[in-house]
C-alpha positions as a Markdown table, in Angstrom:
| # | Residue | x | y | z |
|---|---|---|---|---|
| 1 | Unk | -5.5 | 42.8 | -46.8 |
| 2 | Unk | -3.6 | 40.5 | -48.9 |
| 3 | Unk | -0.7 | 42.0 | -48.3 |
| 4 | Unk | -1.5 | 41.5 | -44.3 |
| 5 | Unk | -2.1 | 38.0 | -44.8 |
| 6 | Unk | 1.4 | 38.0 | -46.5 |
| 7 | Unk | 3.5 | 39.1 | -43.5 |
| 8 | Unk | 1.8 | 37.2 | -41.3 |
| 9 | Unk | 2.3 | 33.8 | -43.2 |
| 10 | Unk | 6.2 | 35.4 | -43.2 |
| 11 | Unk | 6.5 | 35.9 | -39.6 |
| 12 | Unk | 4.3 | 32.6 | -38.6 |
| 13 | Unk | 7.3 | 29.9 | -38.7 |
| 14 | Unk | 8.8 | 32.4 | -36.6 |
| 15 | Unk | 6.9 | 33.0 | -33.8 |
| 16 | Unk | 6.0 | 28.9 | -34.5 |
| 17 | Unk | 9.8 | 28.4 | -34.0 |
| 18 | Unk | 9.8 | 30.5 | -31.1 |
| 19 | Unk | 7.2 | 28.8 | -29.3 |
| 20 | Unk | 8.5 | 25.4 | -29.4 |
| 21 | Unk | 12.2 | 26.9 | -28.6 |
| 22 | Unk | 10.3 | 28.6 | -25.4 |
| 23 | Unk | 8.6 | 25.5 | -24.5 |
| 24 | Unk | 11.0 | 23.0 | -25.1 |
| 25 | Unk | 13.3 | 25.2 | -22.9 |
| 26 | Unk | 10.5 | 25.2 | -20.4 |
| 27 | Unk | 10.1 | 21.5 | -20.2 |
| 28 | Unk | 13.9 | 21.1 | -20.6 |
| 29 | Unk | 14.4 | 23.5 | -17.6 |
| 30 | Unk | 14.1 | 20.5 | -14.8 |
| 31 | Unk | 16.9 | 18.8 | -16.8 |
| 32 | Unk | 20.9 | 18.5 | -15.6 |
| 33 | Unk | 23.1 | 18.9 | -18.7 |
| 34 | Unk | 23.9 | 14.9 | -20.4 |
| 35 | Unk | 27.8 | 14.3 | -20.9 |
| 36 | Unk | 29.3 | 11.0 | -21.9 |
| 37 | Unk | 31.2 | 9.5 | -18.5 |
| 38 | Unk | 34.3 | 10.0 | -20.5 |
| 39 | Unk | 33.8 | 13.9 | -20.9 |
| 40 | Unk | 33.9 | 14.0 | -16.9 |
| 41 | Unk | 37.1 | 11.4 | -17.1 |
| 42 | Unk | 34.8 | 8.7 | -15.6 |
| 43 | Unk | 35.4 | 5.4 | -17.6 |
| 44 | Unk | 32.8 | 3.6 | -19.5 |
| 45 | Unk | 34.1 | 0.2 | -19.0 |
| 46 | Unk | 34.4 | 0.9 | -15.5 |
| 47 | Unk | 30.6 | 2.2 | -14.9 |
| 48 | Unk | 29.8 | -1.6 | -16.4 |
| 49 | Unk | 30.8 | -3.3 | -13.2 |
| 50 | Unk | 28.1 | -1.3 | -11.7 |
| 51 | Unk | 25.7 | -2.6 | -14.5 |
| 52 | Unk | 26.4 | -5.8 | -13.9 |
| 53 | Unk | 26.1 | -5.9 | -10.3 |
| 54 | Unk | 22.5 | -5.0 | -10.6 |
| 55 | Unk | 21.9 | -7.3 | -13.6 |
| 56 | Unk | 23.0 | -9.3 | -10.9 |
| 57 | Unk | 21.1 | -8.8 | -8.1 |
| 58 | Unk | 18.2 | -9.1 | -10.6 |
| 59 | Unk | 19.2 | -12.2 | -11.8 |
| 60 | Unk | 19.3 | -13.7 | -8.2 |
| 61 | Unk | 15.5 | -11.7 | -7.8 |
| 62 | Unk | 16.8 | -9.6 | -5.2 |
| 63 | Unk | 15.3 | -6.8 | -6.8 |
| 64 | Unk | 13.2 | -7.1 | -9.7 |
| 65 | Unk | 14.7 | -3.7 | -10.8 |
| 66 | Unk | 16.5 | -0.2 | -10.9 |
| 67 | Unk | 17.5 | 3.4 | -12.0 |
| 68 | Unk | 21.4 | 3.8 | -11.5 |
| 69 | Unk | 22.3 | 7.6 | -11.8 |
| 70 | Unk | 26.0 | 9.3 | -11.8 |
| 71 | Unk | 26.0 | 12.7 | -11.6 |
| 72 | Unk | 29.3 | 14.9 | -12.0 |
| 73 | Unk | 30.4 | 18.0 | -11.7 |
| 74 | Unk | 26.6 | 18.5 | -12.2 |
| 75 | Unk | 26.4 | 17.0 | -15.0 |
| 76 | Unk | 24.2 | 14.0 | -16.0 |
| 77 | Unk | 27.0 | 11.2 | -16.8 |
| 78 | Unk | 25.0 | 8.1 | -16.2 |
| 79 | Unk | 21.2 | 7.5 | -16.3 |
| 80 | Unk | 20.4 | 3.7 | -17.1 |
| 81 | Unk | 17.2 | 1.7 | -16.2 |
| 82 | Unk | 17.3 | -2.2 | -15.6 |
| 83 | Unk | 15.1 | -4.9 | -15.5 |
| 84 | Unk | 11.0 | -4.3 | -14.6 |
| 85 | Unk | 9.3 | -1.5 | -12.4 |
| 86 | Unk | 6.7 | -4.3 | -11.7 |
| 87 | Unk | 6.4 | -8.4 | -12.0 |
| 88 | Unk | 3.2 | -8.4 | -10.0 |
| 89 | Unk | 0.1 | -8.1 | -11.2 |
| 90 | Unk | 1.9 | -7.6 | -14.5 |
| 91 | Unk | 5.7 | -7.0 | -16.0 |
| 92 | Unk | 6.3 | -4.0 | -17.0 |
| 93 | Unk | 9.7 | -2.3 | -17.7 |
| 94 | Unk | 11.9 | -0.3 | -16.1 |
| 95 | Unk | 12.1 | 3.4 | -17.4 |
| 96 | Unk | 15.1 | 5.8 | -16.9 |
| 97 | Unk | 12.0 | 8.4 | -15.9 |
| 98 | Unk | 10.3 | 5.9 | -13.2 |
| 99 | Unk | 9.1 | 7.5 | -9.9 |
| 100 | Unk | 10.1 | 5.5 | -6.8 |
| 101 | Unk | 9.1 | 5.2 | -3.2 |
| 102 | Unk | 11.9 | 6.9 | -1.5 |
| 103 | Unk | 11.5 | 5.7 | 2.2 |
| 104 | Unk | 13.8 | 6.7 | 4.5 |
| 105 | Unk | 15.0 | 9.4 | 1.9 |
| 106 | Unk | 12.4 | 11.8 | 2.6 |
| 107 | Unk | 14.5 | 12.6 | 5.9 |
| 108 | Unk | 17.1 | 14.7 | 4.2 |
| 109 | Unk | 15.7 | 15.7 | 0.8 |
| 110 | Unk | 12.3 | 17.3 | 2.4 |
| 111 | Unk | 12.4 | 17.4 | 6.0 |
| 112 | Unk | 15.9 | 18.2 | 6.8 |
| 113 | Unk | 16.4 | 20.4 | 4.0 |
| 114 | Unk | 13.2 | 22.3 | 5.2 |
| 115 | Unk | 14.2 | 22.4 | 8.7 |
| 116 | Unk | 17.7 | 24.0 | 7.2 |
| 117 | Unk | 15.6 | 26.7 | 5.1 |
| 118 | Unk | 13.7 | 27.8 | 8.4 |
| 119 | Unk | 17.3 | 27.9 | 10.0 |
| 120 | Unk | 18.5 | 30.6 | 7.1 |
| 121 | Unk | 15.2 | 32.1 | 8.0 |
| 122 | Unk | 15.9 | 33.3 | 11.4 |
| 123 | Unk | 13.0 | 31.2 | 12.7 |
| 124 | Unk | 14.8 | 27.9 | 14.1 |
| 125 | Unk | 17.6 | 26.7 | 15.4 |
| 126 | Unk | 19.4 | 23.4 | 16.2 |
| 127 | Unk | 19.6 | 24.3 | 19.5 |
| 128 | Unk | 16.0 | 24.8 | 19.9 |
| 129 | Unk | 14.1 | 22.4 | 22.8 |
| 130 | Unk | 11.6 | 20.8 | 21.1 |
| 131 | Unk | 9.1 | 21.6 | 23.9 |
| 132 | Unk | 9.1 | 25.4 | 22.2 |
| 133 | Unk | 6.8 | 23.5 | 19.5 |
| 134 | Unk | 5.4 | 20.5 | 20.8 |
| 135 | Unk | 4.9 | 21.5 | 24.4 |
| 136 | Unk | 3.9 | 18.1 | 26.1 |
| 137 | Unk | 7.3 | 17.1 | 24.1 |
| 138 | Unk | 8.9 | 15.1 | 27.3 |
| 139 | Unk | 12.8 | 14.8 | 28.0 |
| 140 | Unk | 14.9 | 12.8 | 29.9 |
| 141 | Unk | 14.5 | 12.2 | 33.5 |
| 142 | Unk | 17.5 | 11.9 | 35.5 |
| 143 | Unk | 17.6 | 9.6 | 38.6 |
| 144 | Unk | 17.8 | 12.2 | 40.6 |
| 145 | Unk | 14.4 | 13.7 | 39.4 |
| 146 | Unk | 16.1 | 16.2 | 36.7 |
| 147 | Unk | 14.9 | 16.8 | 33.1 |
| 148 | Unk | 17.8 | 16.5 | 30.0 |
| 149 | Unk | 15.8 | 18.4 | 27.2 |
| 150 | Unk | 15.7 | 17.1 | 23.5 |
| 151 | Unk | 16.8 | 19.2 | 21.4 |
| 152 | Unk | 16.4 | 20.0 | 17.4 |
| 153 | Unk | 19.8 | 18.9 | 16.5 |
| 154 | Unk | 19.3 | 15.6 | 18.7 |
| 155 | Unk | 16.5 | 14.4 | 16.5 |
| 156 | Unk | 18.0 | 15.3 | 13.3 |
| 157 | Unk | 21.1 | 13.3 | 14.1 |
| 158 | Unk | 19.1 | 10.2 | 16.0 |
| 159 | Unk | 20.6 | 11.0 | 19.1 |
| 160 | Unk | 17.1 | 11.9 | 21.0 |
| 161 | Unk | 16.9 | 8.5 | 23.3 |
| 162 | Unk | 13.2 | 8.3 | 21.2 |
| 163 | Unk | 12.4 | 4.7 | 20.4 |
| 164 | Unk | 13.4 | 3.7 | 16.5 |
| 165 | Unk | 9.4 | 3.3 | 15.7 |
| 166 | Unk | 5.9 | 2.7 | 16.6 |
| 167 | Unk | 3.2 | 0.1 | 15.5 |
| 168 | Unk | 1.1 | 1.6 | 13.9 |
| 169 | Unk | -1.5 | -0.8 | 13.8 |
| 170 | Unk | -1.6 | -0.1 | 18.0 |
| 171 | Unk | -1.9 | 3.0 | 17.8 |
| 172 | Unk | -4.8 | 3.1 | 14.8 |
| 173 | Unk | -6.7 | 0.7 | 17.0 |
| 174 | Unk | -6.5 | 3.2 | 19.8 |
| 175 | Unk | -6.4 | 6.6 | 18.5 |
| 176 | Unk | -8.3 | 6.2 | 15.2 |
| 177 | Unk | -6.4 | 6.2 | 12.0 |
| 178 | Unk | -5.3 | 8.8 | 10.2 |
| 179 | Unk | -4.5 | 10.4 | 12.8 |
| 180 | Unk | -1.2 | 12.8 | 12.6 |
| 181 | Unk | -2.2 | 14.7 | 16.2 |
| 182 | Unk | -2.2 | 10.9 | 18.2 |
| 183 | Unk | 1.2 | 10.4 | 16.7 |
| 184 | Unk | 2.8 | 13.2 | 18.1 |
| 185 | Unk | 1.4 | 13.0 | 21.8 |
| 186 | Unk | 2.2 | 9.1 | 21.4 |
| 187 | Unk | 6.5 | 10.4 | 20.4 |
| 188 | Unk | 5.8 | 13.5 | 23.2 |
| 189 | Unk | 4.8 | 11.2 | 25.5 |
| 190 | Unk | 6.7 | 7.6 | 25.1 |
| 191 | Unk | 9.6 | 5.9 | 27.2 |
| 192 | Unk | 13.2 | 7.4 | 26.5 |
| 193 | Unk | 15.2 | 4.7 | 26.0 |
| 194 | Unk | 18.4 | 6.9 | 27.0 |
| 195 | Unk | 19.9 | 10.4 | 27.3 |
| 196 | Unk | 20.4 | 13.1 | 24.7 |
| 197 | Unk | 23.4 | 13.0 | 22.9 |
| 198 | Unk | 25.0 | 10.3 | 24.6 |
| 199 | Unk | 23.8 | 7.2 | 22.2 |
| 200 | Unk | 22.4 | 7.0 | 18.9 |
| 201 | Unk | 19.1 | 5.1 | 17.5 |
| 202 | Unk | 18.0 | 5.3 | 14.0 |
| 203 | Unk | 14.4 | 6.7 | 14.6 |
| 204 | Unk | 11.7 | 7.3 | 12.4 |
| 205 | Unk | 9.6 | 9.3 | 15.6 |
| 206 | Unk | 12.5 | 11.8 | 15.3 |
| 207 | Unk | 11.6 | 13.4 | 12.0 |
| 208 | Unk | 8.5 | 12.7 | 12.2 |
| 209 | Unk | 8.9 | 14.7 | 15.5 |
| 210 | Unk | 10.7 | 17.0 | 13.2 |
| 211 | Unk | 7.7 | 17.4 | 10.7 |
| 212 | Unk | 5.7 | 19.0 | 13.1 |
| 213 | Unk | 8.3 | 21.5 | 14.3 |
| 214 | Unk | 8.8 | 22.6 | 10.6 |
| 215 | Unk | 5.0 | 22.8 | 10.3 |
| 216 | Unk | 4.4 | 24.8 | 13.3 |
| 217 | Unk | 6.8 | 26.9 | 12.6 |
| 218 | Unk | 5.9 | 27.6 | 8.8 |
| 219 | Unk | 2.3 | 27.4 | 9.2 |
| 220 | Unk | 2.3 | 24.8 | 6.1 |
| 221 | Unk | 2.0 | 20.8 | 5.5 |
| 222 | Unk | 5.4 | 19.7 | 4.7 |
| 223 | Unk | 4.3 | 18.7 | 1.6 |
| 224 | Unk | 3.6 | 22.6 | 1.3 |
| 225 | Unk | 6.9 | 23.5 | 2.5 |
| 226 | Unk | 8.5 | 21.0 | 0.4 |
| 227 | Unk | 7.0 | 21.6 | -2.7 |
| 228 | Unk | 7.6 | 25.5 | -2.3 |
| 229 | Unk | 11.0 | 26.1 | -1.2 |
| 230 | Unk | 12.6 | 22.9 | -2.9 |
| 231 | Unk | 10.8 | 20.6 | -5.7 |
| 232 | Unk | 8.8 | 23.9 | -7.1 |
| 233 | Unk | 12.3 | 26.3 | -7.4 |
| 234 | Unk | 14.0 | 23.8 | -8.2 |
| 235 | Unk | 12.4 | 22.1 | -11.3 |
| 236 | Unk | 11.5 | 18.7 | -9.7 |
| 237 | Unk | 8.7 | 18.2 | -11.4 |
| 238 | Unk | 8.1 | 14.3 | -10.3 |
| 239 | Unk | 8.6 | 14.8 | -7.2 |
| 240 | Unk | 5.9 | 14.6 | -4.6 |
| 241 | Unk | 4.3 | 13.3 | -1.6 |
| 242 | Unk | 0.7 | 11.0 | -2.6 |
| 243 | Unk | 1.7 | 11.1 | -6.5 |
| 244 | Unk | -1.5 | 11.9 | -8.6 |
| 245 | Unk | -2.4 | 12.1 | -12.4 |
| 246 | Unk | 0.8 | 11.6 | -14.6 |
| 247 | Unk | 3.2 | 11.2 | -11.7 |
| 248 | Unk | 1.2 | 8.3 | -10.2 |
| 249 | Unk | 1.3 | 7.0 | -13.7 |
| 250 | Unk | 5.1 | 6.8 | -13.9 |
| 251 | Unk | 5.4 | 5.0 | -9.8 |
| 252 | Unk | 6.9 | 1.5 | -9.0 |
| 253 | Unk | 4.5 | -0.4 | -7.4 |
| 254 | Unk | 6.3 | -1.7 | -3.9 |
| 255 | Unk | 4.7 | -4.5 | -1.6 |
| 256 | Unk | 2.0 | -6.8 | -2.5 |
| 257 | Unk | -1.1 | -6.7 | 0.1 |
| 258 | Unk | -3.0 | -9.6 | 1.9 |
| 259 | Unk | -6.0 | -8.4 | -0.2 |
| 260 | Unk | -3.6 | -9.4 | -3.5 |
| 261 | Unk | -3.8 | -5.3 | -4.2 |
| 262 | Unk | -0.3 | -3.5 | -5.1 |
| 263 | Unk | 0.9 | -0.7 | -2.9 |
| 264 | Unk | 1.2 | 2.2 | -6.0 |
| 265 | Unk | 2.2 | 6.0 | -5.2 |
| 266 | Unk | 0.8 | 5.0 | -2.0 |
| 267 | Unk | 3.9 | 5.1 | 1.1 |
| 268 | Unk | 5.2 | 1.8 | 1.9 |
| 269 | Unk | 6.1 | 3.0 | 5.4 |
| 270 | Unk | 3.0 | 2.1 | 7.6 |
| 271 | Unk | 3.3 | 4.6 | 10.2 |
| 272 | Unk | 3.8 | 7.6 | 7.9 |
| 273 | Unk | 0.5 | 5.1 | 5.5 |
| 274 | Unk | -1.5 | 4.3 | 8.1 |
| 275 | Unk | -1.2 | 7.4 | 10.8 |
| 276 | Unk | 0.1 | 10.4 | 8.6 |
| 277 | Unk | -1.9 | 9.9 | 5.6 |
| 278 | Unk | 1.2 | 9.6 | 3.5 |
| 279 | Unk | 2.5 | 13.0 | 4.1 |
| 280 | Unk | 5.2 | 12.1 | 6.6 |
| 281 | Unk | 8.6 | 13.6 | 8.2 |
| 282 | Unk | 10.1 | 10.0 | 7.7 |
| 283 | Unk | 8.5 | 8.6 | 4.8 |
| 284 | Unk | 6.3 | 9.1 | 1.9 |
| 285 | Unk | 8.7 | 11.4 | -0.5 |
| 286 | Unk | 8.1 | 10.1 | -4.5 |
| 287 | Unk | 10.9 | 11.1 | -6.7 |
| 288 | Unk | 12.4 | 9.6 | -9.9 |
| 289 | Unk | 16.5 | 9.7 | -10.7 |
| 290 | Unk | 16.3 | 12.5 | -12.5 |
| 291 | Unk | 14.8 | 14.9 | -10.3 |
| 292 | Unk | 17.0 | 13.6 | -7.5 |
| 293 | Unk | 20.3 | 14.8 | -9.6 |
| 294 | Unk | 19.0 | 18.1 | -9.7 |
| 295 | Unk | 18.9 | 18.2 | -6.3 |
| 296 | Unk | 22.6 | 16.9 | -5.9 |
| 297 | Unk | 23.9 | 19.4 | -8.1 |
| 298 | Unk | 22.4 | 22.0 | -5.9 |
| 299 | Unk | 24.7 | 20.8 | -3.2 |
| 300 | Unk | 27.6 | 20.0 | -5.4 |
| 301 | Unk | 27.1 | 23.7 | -6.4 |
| 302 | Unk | 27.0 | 25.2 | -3.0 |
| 303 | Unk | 23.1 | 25.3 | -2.8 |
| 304 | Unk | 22.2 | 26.9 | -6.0 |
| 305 | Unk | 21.3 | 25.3 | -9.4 |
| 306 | Unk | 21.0 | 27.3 | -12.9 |
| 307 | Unk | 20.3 | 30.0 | -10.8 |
| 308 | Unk | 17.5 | 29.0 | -8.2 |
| 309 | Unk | 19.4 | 28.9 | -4.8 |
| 310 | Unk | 18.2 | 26.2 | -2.3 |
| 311 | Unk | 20.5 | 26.5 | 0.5 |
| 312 | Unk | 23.8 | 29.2 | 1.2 |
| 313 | Unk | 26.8 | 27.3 | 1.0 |
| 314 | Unk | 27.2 | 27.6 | 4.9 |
| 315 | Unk | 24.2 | 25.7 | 5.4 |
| 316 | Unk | 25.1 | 22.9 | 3.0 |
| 317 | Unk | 28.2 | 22.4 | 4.7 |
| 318 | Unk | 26.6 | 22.1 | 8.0 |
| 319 | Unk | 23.7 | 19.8 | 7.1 |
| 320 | Unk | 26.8 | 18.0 | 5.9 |
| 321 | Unk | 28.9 | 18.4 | 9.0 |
| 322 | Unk | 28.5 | 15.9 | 12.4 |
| 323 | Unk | 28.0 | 18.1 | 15.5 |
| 324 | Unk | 31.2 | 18.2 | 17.7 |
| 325 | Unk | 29.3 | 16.6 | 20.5 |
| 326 | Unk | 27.9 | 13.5 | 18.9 |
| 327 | Unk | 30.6 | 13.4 | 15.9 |
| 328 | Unk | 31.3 | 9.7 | 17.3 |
| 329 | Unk | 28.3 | 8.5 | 16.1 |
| 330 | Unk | 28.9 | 9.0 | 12.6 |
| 331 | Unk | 25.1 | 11.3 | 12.1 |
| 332 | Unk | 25.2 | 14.8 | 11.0 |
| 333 | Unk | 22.0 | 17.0 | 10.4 |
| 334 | Unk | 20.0 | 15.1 | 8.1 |
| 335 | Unk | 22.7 | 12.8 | 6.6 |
| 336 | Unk | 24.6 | 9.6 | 7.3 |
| 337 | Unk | 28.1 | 9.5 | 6.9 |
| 338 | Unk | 29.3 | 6.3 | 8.7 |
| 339 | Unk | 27.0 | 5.0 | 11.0 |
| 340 | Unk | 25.8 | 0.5 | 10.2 |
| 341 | Unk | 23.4 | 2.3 | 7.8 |
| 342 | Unk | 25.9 | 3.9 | 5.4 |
| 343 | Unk | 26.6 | 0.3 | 3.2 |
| 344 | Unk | 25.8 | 2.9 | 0.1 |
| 345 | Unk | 29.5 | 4.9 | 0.6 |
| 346 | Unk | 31.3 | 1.6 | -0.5 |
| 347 | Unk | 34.8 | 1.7 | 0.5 |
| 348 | Unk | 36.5 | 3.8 | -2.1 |
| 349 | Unk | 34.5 | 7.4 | -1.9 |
| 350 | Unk | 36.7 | 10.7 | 0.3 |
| 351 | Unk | 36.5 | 10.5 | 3.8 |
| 352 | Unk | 33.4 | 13.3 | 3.4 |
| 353 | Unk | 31.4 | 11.3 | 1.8 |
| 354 | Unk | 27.3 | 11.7 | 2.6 |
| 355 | Unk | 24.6 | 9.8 | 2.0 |
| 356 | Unk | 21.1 | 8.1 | 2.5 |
| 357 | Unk | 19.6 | 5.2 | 2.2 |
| 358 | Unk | 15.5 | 4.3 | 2.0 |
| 359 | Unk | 14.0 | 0.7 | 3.3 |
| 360 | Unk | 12.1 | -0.1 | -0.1 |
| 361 | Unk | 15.7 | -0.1 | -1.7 |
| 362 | Unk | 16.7 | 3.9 | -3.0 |
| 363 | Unk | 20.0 | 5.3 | -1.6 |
| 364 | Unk | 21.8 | 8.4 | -2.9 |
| 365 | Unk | 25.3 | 9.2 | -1.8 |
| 366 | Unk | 27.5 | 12.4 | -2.2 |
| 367 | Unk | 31.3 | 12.4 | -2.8 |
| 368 | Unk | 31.8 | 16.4 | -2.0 |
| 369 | Unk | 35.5 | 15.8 | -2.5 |
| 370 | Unk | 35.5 | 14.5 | -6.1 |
| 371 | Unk | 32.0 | 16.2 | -7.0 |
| 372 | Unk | 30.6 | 12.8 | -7.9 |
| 373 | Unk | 26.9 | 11.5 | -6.6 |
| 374 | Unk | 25.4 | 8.0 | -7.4 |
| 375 | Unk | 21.5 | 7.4 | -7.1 |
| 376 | Unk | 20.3 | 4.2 | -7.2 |
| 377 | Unk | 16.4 | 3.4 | -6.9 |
| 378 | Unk | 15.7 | 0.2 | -6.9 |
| 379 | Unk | 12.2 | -1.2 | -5.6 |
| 380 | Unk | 13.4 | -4.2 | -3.3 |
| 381 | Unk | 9.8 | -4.5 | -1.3 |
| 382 | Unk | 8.5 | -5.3 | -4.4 |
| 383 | Unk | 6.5 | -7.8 | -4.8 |
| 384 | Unk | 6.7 | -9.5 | -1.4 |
| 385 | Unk | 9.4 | -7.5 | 0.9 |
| 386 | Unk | 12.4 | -10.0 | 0.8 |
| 387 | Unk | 15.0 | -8.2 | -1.5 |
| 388 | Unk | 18.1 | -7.0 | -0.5 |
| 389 | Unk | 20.2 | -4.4 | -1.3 |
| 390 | Unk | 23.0 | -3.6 | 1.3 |
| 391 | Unk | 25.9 | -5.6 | -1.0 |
| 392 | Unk | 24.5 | -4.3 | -3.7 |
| 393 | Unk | 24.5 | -0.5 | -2.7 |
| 394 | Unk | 28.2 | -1.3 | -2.0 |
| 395 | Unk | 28.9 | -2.5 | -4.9 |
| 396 | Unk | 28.0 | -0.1 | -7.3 |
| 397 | Unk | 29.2 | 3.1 | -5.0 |
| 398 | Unk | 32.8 | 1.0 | -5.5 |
| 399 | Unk | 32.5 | 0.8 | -9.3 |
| 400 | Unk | 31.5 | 4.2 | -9.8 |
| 401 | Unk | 34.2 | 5.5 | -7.5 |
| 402 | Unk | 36.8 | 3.1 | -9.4 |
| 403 | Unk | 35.3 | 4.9 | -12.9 |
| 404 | Unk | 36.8 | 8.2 | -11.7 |
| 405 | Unk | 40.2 | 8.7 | -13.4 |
| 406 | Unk | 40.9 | 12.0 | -12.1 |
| 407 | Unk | 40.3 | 12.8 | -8.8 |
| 408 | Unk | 39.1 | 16.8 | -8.2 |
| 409 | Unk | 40.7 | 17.1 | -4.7 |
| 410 | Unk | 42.5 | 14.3 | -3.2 |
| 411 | Unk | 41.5 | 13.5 | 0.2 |
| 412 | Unk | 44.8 | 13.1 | 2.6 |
| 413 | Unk | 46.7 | 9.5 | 2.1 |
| 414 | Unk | 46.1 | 8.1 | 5.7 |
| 415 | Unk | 42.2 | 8.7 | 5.5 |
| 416 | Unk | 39.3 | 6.6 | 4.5 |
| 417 | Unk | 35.5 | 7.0 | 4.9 |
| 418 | Unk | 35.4 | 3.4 | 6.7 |
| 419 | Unk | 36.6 | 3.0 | 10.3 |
């Protein structure tokens, strides 16, 4: 017996050790490897004209404060935090780990991305009417009485004619609030304001539009969806629609209420608030910096990261790609490459440059030519809506760009990604 207790008390540390190493691998796993800029030839007195740009903007209050991320070669070369998370009720600091409002960024991360995993499926297409899933979904009308349909593809690239939004207060005072089935027969049913593919209008209807195709088809939420074919295979472990326990925990609060209350892991975005209950094709995605880079390594790495794939490389490059027929508009499915939105590409990123931007102040943009991605999360709605970002987004992309020493595949001489 003694003897038995003997080996055991041998092999304990052991198994001890090889516990931890097992769970610190497992809590590790959601983690990008960390490199000094310099091991990635990006300079480190460079990246400080991106740090001072945002001290900047916090200085002049137009954000109280931000997350800048580099990520290279799919590596983690920059993660800073600056300035506070929250000045209203209370000041608390900005962590490198704090969970942001994403906006507008929720379009490509969750509902594009899970249109383009249905598309691998075999169970959409771009070219799909989007009558096939919303069947009072209403076209164009010509003047001669004919019908232009919409099509996938139009929404995802804002070329639908839909309206850019809704009020959301309108349509809670006369369809009753939450209420995701009234928003889609008000988008099936509301004024074009022009043909299919021949214009473009940023529009929140369109994804959300998009939402219910994706959820039809796949017989989930999107935050179902999402959360199975992206955030959960992926490792994104703070990212989320309605953030709860420990992720809630670690949100920004954004815009300060009549009531003096805080909005806090609850969507800034009143139509996907108000009408979708915060699970929204447009709005309503939490995510912190981190997370975010796992994601851009994925598409840095053809659509596969340490060895969960999220897209094929084919469908990568054509969520990347503008359409043929609408390349003038500077939209391609899911992403913005050069349309009045696209202030985050700065001036010095390749012509294929790809990006995003959200209205509480987060924007992520994607060099493919030079395998370099900067995230910046910055809560700009906080505490009373009247930051400002659009400079600021420009700024930093041009620092970080100007921190690249080598460039990975030099774009042609005579090409720029501004007009």
């Amino acid at each position: 017996m003694n003897n038995t207790k003997t080996k055991i008390s041998r092999i304990a540390p052991f198994f001890s050790t090889l516990f931890l190493s097992v769970l610190f691998a497992s809590c590790a796993y959601a983690q990008l490897p960390v490199v000094q800029p310099e091991d990635v030839n990006l300079s480190p007195t460079r990246l400080r004209h991106a740090d001072e740009a945002i001290e900047k903007a916090i200085a002049e209050k137009q954000i109280p404060g931000a997350v800048l991320a580099v990520v290279k070669d799919g590596k983690m070369a920059y993660l800073k935090a600056y300035g506070n998370k929250s000045v209203y009720p209370k000041i608390e600091k900005m962590e490198a780990d704090t969970v942001f409002d994403l906006a507008s960024l929720t379009k490509p991360i969750a509902t594009a991305t899970s249109a383009f995993i249905l598309i691998e499926q075999g169970r959409l297409r771009l070219l799909d009417k989007v009558k096939l899933f919303i069947p009072d979904f209403e076209g164009w009308k010509t003047p001669d009485g004919k019908t232009v349909d919409i099509r996938v593809v139009d929404l995802m690239t804002h070329t639908s004619g839909l309206p850019s939004y809704a009020n959301a207060n309108q349509l809670k005072e006369q369809y009753g609030a939450p209420n995701p089935d009234a928003l889609i027969t008000y988008i099936a049913t509301c004024k074009r304001d022009f043909e299919p593919q021949t214009g473009t209008r940023y529009s929140c209807l369109n994804y959300i539009a998009l939402q219910r195709i994706i959820e039809t088809v796949s017989g989930q939420s999107l935050q179902e969806f999402a959360r199975k074919n992206i955030f959960d295979p992926l490792g994104m472990a703070h990212t989320d629609f309605k953030p709860a326990g420990e992720l809630l925990r670690l949100t920004a609060p954004t815009q300060r209420q009549s009531d003096g209350s805080v909005l806090r892991g609850v969507v800034h975005d009143p139509l996907a608030r108000i009408m979708n209950d915060g699970i929204s094709g447009n709005a309503g995605l939490f995510s912190s910096a981190a997370d975010l880079a796992i994601y851009v390594a994925a598409l840095q790495n053809g659509g596969e990261w340490n060895g969960r794939r999220l897209l094929s490389p084919l469908a990568v490059k054509a969520m990347r790609t503008m359409p043929r027929h609408v390349q003038q508009f500077g939209r391609t499915p899911g992403w913005d490459v050069f349309s009045p939105y696209a202030s985050n590409t700065g001036d010095l990123l390749g012509p294929n440059t790809y990006g995003h931007t959200g209205y509480t102040g987060t924007s992520l943009v994607i060099d493919p030519d030079n395998g370099i991605a900067i995230i910046l999360l910055a809560n700009r709605t906080h505490p009373d809506d009247t930051g400002d970002v659009a400079r600021l987004r420009s700024f930093v992309a041009n620092a970080v760009a100007a921190s690249l020493l080598k460039l990975s595949n030099p774009a042609p001489a005579n090409t720029s990604n501004w007009p």
